[in-house]
C-alpha positions in Angstrom: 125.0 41.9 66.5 126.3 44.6 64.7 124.0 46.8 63.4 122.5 45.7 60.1 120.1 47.2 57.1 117.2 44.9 57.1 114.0 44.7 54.6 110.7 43.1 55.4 108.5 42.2 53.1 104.5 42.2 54.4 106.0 44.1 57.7 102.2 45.8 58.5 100.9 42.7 60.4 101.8 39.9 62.3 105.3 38.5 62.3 106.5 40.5 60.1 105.7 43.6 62.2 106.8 41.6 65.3 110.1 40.7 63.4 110.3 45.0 62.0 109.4 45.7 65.8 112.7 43.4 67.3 115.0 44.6 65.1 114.5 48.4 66.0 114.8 48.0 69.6 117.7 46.2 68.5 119.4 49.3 66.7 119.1 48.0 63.0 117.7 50.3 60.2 114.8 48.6 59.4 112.3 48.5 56.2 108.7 47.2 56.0 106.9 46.5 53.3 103.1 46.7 52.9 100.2 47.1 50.3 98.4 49.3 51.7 99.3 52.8 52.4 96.8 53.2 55.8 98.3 50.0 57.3 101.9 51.0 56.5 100.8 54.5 57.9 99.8 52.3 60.9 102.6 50.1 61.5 105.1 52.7 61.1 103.3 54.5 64.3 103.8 51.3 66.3 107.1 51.1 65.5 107.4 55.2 66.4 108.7 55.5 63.1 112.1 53.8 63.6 111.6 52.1 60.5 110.9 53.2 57.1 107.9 52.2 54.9 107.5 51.2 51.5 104.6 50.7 49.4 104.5 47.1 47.6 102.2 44.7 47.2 104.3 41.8 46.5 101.8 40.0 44.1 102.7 43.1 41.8 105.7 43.3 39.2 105.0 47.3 38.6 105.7 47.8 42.7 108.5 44.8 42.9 110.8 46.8 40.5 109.7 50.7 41.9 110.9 48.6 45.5 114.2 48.0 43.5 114.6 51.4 42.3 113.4 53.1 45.3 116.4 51.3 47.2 118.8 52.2 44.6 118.1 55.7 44.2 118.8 56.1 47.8 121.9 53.9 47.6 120.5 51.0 50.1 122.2 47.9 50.8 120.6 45.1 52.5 122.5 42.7 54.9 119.4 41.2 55.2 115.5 40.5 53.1 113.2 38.6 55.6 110.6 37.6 52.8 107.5 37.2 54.6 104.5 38.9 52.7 101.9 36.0 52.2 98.0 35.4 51.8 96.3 32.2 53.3 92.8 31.5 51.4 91.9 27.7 52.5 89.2 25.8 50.2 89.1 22.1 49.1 90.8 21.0 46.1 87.8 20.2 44.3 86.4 23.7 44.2 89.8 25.5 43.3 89.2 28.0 41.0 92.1 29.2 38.5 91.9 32.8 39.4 91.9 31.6 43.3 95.0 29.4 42.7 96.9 32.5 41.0 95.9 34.9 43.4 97.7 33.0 46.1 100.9 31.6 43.6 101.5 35.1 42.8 102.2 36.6 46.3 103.3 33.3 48.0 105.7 32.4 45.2 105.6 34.9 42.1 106.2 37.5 44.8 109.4 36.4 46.8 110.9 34.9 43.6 111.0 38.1 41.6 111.4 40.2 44.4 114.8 38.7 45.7 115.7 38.6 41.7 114.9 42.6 41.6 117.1 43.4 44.7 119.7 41.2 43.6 121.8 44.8 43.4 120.6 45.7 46.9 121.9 42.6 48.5 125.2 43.5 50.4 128.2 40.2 50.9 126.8 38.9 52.3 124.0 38.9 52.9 120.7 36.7 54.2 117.6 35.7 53.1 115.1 34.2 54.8 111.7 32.5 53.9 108.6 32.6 55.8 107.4 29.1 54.9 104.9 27.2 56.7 104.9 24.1 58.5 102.2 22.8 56.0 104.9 22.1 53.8 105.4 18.7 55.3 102.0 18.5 57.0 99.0 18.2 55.2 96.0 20.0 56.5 92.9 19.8 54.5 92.2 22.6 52.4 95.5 23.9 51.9 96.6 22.0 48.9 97.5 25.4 46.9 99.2 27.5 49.9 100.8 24.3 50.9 101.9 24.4 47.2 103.0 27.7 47.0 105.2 27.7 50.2 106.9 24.5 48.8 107.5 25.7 45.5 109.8 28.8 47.0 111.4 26.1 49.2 112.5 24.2 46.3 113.6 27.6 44.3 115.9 28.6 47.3 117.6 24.9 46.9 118.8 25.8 43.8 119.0 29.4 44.3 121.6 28.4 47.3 124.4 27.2 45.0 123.4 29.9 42.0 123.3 33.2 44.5 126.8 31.3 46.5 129.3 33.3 44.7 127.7 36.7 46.0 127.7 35.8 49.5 123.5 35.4 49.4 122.7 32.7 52.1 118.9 31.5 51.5 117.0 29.6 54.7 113.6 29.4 55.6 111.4 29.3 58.7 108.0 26.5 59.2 106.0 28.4 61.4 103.1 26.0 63.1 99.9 27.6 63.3 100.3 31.1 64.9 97.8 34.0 66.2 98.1 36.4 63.7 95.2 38.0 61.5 95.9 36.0 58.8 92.8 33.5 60.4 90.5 36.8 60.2 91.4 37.4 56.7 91.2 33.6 55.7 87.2 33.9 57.1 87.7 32.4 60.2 85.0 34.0 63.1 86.0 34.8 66.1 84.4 31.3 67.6 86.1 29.2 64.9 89.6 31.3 66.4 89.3 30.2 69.9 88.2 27.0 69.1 91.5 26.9 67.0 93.5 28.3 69.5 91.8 26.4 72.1 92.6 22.5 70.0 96.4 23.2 70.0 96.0 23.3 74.0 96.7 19.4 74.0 100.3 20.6 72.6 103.7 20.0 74.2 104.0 24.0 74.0 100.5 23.8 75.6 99.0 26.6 73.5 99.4 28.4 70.5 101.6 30.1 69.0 102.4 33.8 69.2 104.2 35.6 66.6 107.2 36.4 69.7 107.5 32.7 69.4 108.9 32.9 65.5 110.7 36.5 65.7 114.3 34.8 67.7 114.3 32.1 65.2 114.2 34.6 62.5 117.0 37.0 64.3 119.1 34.3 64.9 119.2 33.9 60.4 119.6 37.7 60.6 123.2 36.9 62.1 126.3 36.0 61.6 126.1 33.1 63.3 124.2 31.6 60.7 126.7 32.6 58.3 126.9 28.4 57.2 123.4 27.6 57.1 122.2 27.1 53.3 118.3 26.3 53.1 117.8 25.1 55.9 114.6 24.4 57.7 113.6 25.8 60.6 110.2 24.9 62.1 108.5 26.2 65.0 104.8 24.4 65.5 105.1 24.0 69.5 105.4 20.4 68.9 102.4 20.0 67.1 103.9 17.3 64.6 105.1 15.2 67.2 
């Protein structure tokens, strides 16, 4: 693969960090995304600085658009926007709050809606976009009727944004991951008990375990390249065979 200009959105944790982390050894100038300054200062040391940070918390317009103008300033064209900032916050349907159900529409969905629309200039031709969805987008799991929501709602924005965005060479896919060890359990309120027990249930799996975030990143590579060049929202999921 040639080497390529690649922006990660949420790129302080997780998959996006193991994604940010592949594509340096791989050559590419990479950008990460995070919303907090310590954790960006963080990630960018496990990455030994090969990438370059950017403060943005992608449930907030004010630092969407100062993403946009940071970029242009310094003349940056993307071959590639890996939009994969997300929050998780599980609770039953009947106890939904409004405030909880915007906090998670407006990183989940707000978020990677108005921040591909903001670096609609940075986008080179072409160039790929790719969606960290979820496999709870055609698998219900209790307690995820609003994240399951969110993740869908992109997915049916990129449909359409596939045929609008065609004439600038912007290609639009996205990626089910199963359930994966990252700390997005920790942050949900999961303890540590509740994690193994988790991690333990998917033993009964084809894959025979959980999955890891190295399990996601080649997926995610391979939409990175040219040889996806004639894939238009598709759906890629990963889940270990858990659906089976």
């Amino acid at each position: 693969m040639e080497s390529k200009t690649i922006l990660i959105t949420g790129g302080t944790a997780g998959i996006g960090l193991a994604a940010a982390s592949h594509f340096c050894r791989q050559g590419h100038r990479v950008i990460i995304t995070g919303r907090d300054s310590q954790r960006l200062d963080e990630a960018l040391k496990t990455l030994d600085y090969r990438a370059t940070g950017v403060l943005c918390d992608s449930g907030n317009m004010a630092q969407i658009r100062q993403l946009q103008q940071t970029l242009a300033k310094e003349r940056i064209l993307l071959d590639a926007l890996v939009l994969n900032a997300g929050v998780f916050h599980p609770g039953e349907f009947a106890a939904c709050t409004e405030s909880q159900f915007d906090a998670t529409m407006d990183v989940n969905l707000k978020g990677p809606f108005f921040t591909l629309q903001a670096l609609l200039g940075q986008l080179a031709s072409p160039a790929s976009v790719i969606f960290i969805s979820s496999l709870a987008v055609e698998k219900a799991f209790a307690g995820t009727s609003v994240y399951s929501a969110s993740k869908a709602a992109f997915e049916a924005a990129a449909r359409v944004l596939n045929q609008e965005l065609a004439p600038a060479g912007i290609r639009i896919n996205s990626i089910r991951p199963g359930v994966t060890a990252t700390e997005i359990q920790a942050k949900a309120g999961m303890t540590t008990e509740e994690i193994h027990a988790l991690a333990d249930g998917l033993a009964a799996t084809p894959l025979g375990r959980i999955l890891r975030v190295e399990d996601i990143v080649p997926a995610i590579d391979y939409l990175v390249s040219d040889a996806a060049i004639g894939l238009r929202n598709a759906h890629i999921s990963i889940d270990g065979g858990y659906s089976l």
